[in-house]
C-alpha positions in Angstrom: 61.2 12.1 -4.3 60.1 15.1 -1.5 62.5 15.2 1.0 60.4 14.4 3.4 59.3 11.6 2.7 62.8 10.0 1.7 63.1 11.2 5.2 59.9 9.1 6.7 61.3 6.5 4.9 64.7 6.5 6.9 63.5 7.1 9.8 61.2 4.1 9.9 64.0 1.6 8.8 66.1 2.9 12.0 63.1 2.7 13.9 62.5 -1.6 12.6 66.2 -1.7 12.9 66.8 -0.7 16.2 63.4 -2.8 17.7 64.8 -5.9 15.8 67.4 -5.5 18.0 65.9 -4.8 20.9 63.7 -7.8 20.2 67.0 -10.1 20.0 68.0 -9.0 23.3 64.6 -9.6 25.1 63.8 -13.1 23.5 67.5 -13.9 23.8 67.1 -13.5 27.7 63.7 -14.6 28.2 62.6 -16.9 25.4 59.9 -16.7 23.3 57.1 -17.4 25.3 58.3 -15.1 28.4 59.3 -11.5 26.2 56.3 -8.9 25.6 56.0 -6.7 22.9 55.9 -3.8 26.1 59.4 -5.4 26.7 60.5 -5.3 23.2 59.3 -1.5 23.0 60.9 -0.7 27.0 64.1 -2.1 25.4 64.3 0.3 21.9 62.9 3.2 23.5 59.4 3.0 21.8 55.8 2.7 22.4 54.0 -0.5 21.8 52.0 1.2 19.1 55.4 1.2 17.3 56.2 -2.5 17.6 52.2 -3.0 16.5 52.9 -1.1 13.6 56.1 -1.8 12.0 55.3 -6.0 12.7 51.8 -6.7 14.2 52.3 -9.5 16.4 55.0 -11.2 18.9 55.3 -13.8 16.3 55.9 -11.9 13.2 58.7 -10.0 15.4 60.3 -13.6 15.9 59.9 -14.8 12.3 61.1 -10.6 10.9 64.0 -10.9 13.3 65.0 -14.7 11.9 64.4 -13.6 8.7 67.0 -10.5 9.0 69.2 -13.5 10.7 68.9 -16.0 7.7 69.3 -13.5 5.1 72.9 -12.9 6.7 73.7 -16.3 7.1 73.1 -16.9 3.2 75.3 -14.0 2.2 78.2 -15.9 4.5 77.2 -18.7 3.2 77.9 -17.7 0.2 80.7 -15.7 0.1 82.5 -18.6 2.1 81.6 -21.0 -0.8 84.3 -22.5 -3.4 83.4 -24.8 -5.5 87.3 -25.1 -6.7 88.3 -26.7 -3.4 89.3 -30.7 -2.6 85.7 -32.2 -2.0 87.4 -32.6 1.6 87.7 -29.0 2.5 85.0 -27.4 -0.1 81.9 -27.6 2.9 84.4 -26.9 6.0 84.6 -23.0 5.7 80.9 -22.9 6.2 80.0 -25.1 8.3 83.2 -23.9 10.9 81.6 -20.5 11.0 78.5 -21.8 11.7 79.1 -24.0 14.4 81.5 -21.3 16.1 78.6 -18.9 15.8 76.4 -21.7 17.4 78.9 -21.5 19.8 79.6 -17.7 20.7 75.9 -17.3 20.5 73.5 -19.9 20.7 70.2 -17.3 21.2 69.4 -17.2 17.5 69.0 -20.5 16.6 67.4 -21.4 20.4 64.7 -18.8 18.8 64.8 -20.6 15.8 63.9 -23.9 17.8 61.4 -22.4 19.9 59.6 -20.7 16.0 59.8 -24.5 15.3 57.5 -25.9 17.7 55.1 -22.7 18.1 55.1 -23.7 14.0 54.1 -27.3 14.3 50.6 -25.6 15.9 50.2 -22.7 14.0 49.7 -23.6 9.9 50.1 -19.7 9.1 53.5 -19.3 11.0 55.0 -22.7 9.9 54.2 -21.3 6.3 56.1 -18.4 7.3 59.3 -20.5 8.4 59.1 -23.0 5.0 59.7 -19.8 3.4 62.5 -19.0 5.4 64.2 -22.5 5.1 63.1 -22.9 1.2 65.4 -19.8 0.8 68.4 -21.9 2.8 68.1 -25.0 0.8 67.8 -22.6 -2.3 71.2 -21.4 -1.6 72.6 -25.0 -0.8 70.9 -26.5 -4.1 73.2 -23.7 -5.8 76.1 -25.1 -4.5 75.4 -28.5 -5.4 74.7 -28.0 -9.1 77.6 -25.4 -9.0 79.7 -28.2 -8.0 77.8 -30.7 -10.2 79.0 -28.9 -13.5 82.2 -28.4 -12.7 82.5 -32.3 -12.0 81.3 -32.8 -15.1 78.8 -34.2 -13.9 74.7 -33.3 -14.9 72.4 -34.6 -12.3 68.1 -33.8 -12.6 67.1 -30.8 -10.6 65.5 -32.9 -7.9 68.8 -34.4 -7.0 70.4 -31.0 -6.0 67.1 -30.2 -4.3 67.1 -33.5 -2.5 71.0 -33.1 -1.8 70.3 -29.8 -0.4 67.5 -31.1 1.5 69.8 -33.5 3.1 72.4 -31.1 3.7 69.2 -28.6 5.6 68.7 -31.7 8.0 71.8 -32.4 9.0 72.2 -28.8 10.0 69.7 -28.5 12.1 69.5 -31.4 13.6 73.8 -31.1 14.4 72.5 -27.4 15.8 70.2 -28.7 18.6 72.4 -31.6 19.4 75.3 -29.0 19.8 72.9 -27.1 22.3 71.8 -29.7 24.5 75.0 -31.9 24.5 78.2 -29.5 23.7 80.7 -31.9 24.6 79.7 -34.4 22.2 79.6 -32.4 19.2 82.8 -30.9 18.4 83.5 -27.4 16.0 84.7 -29.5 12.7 82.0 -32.4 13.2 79.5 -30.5 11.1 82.5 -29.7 8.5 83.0 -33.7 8.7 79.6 -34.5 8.3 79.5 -32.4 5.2 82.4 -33.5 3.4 81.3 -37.3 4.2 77.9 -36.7 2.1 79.6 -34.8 -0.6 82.5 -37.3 -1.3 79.7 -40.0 -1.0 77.5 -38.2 -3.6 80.3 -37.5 -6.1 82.0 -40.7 -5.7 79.4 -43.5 -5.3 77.0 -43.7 -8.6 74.8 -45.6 -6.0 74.6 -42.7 -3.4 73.7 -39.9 -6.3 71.1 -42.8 -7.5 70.0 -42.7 -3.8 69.4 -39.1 -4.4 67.3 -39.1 -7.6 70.3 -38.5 -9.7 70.9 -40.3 -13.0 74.5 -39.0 -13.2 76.3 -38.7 -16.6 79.0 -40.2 -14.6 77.2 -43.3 -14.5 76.2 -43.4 -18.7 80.0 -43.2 -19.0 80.5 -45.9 -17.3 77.7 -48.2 -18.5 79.2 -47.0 -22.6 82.4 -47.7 -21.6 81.7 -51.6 -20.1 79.5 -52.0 -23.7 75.9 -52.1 -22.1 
């Protein structure tokens, strides 16, 4: 590859870097619906042509700078995943690090709220954020089957996809609780919450039925009684 162009190349991924960062800084303080692209570009030390360029719109800014956030979050996710662990503590090292980062700094996922209800108006953008949370409940599905097979248990697809579903919800919805009432909602509660649904799922042939799941748990059972 000519040099310069490699070059080109680098210097536009600094230059998308350091306006996603600007970008975090000047929603983070005003919210969605008071930044300005000419505040975004004030803040990186570009023109607006350069915001225009490298992301078109205010909105596609919000959903680029998510995305960069969400594709983090599902590396720590899963590098803080082991399925080896008690079914007790297997969910706590993820969800901990996510509240306390909910904690530290709440911006992100007040941007994320504020993406939400711009979405429930605007077909093209909430398409945009599906695609952000089907790559979420992608990951989460992962865990579940991982976890699935080592239990010896082999549950339908659309269980782990529900499961995961589930697991999406109570995330979010524990997230914007944790913002508007704190004090109610304390670090490990999510971690709780989590290892109540898996124990529930792996334990109770009834809850993993709930789910869509025909468990090979439960065959065994219904061979062993002589049905």
């Amino acid at each position: 590859m000519p040099r310069g162009t490699f070059d080109r190349s680098e210097r536009r991924a600094r230059t998308r870097a350091a306006l996603l960062d600007a970008a975090a800084r000047v929603y983070a303080r005003d919210g969605f619906d008071g930044a300005t692209l000419d505040q975004v570009a004030e803040e990186a030390g570009f023109t607006k042509g350069a915001v225009y360029d490298h992301f078109g719109s205010k909105e596609n800014l919000l959903v680029a700078l998510l995305d960069e956030h969400l594709t983090a979050e599902i590396a720590q996710q899963v590098a803080l995943f082991d399925p080896v662990k008690e079914t007790s503590e297997r969910p706590r090292a993820g969800a901990d690090r996510w509240m306390q980062e909910l904690h530290e700094d709440p911006a992100v996922f007040r941007l994320f709220v504020e993406l939400w209800v711009h979405a429930q108006r605007d077909d093209r953008l909430r398409r945009r954020l599906v695609t952000g949370m089907n790559a979420m409940r992608a990951t989460l599905k992962g865990f579940a089957a991982e976890r699935s097979s080592l239990s010896g248990l082999v549950p339908p697809d659309e269980a782990a996809e529900r499961f995961a579903t589930v697991m999406l919800a109570v995330s979010v919805g524990m997230g914007m609780v944790a913002l508007l009432d704190p004090d109610h909602v304390p670090q490990r509660l999510f971690g709780d919450a989590l290892a109540m649904l898996v124990g529930a799922a792996e334990q109770s042939l009834e809850s993993r039925r709930a789910l869509g799941a025909r468990a090979a748990l439960g065959a065994g059972a219904d061979q062993t009684s002589g049905r």
